[in-house]
Structure formats: C-alpha cells, structure tokens
C-alpha positions as CSV (number, residue, x, y, z in Angstrom):
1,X,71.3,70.7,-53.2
2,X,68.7,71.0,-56.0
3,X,66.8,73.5,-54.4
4,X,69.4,75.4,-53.8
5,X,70.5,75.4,-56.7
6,X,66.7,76.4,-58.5
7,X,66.7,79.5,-55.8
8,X,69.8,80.9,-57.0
9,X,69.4,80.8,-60.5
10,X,65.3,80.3,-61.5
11,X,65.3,83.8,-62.5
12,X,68.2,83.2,-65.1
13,X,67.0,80.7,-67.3
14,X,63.4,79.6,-68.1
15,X,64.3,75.8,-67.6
16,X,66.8,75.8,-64.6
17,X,62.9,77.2,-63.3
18,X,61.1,74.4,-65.1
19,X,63.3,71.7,-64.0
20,X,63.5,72.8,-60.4
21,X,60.4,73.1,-59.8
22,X,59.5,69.7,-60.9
23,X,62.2,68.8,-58.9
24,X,61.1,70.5,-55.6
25,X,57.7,68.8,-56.2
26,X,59.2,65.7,-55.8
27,X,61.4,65.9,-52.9
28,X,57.9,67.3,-51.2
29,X,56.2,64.4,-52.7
30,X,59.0,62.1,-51.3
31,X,59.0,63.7,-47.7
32,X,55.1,63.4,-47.6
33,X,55.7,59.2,-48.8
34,X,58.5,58.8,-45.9
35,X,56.1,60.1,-43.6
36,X,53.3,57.3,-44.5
37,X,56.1,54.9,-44.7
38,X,57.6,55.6,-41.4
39,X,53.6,55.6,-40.1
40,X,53.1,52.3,-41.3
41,X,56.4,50.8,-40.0
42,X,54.0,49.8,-37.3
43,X,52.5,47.3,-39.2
44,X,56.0,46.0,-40.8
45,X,54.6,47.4,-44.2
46,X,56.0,50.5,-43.8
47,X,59.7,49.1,-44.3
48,X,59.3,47.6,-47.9
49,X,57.8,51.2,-48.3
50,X,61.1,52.8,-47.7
51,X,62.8,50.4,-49.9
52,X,61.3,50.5,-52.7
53,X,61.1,54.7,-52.2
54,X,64.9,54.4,-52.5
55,X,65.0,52.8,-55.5
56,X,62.5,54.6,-57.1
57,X,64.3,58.0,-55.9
58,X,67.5,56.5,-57.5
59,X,66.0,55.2,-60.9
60,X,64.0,58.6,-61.0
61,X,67.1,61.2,-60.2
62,X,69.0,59.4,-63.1
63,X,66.4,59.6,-65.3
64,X,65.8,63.3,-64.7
65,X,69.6,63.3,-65.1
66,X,70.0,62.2,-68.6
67,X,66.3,63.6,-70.1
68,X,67.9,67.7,-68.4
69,X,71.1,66.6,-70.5
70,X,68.9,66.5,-73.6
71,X,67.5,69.4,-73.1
72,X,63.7,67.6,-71.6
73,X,62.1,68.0,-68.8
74,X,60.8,64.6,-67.2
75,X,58.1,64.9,-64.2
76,X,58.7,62.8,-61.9
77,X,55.7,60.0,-61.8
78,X,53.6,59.9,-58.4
79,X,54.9,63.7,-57.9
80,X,52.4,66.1,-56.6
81,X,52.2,69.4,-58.0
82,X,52.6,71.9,-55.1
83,X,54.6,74.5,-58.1
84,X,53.1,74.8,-60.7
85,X,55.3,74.2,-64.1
C-alpha cells in the first residue's frame, strides 16, 4: 500500500517523495532479509530470523508513523539505498 501510494502522488509533494522512497527501500531491504532468512531456515537459524524481522518491521512502521506526523523523515536502520533520497 505504501508504494502505491508514493507512485500516485511523488510528483505532488516533495516529502510524500522523500518519505516513499525511504519507504520502498525498506520493503526491498526487507524482501532481500526474508530471503536470507528463509535460506537459512535450513539450519534452524533462519526462523528466529523471521521473528525478530517482524518485530523490527513493526517497531520500525510505527516509528516512521509518528516521526511523518511531525513532519520528519526517519530512514529506516539496516535499509539499503536502492532510491536515492
């Protein structure tokens, strides 16, 4: 839903483009973590992987949240920069 949201309306305001971005870099980020989680399932590691990526997507969504309310724009930590800010 965020990225759909950041397509439709990045060219109207300067910070819906900022904070989608960032945004988008770390749903890429998160996809590319899954992945090594899933890979390593085969060693059992993999599954306290996946847990603790939940709760740090969780944590770092509200974060985000209340930081865009004030008006800030909060990268997401262990987010890779695929678009630029």
């Amino acid at each position: 839903m965020p990225i759909v949201l950041w397509i439709a309306h990045k060219d109207q305001n300067e910070d819906i483009n900022q904070h989608g971005r960032v945004t988008a870099n770390w749903l890429i980020s998160l996809l590319i973590y899954s992945v090594i989680c899933f890979v390593l399932t085969l060693i059992i590691i993999g599954a306290l992987g996946f847990i603790a990526l939940g709760l740090m997507n969780i944590v770092f969504a509200i974060v985000a949240a209340v930081k865009a309310n004030k008006g800030e724009l909060w990268v997401y930590p262990l987010s890779f920069e695929f678009f630029k800010r």
